[in-house]
C-alpha positions as CSV (number, residue, x, y, z in Angstrom):
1,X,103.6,127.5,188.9
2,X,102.9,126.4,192.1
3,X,105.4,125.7,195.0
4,X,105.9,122.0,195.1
5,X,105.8,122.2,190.7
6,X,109.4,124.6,191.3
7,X,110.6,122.3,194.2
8,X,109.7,119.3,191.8
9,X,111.2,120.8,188.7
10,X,114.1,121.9,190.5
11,X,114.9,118.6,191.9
12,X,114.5,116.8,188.7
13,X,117.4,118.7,187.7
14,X,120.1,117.1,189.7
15,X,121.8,114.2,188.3
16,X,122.2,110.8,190.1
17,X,125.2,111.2,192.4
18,X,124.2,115.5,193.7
19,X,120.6,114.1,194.4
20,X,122.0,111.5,196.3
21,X,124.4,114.2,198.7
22,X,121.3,115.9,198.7
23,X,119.2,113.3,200.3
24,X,122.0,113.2,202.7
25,X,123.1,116.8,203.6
26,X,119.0,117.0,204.0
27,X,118.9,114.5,206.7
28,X,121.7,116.4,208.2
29,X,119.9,120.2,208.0
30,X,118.1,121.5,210.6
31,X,115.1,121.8,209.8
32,X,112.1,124.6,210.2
33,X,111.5,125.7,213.7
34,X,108.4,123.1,215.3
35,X,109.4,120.7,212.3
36,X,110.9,117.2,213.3
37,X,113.9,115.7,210.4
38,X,112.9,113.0,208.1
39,X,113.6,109.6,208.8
40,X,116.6,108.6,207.2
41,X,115.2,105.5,205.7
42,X,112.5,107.0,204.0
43,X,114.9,109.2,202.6
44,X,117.4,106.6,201.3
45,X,114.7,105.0,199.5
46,X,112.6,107.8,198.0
47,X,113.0,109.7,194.4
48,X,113.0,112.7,193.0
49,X,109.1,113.5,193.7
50,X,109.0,111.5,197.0
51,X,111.1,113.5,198.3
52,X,109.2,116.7,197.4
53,X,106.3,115.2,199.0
54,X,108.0,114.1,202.3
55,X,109.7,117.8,202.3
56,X,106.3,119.2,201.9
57,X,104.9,116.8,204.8
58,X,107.4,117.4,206.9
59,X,108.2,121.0,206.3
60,X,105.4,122.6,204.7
61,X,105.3,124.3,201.6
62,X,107.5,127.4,202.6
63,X,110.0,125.1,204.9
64,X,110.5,122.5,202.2
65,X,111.5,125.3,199.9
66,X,113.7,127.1,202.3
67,X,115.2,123.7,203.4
68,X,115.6,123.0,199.3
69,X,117.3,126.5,199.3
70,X,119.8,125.7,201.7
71,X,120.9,121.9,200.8
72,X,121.2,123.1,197.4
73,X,123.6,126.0,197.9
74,X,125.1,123.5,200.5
75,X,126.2,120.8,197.7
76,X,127.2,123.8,195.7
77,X,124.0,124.0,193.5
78,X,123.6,127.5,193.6
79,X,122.1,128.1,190.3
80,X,119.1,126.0,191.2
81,X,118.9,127.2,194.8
82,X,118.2,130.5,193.0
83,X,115.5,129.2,190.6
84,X,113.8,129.2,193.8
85,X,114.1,132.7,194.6
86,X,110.4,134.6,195.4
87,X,108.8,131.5,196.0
């Protein structure tokens, strides 16, 4: 399974109201060194797999998982954030 299919699966897994903090405490995250943020209002408006896609844009493959890593243990997720351990 590739990168983005755990990030995907992963964030499918969140229900309404933790995938909304998590659009928001990603916004807020620093993100990978030589990456910019996304824009807030692409955020606000995307779902679950367009916001996998922006993280990979934005992020690459290994940030956007990283980034997924942290915001997830961030909004106390931690049993997912570790589904994407050795990724």
């Amino acid at each position: 399974m590739s990168a983005r299919d755990r990030l995907e699966n992963v964030l499918e897994e969140l229900e309404e109201m933790d995938f909304k903090k998590f659009k928001v405490k990603l916004n807020q995250a620093q993100p990978p060194s030589g990456c910019s943020n996304i824009p807030r209002g692409r955020l606000e408006r995307a779902d679950c797999l367009d916001v996998c896609s922006l993280m990979i844009s934005y992020y690459l493959e290994m940030g956007a998982i990283q980034m997924a890593k942290q915001v997830l243990e961030d909004i106390n997720q931690r049993d997912l954030a570790a589904r994407l351990e050795g990724v």
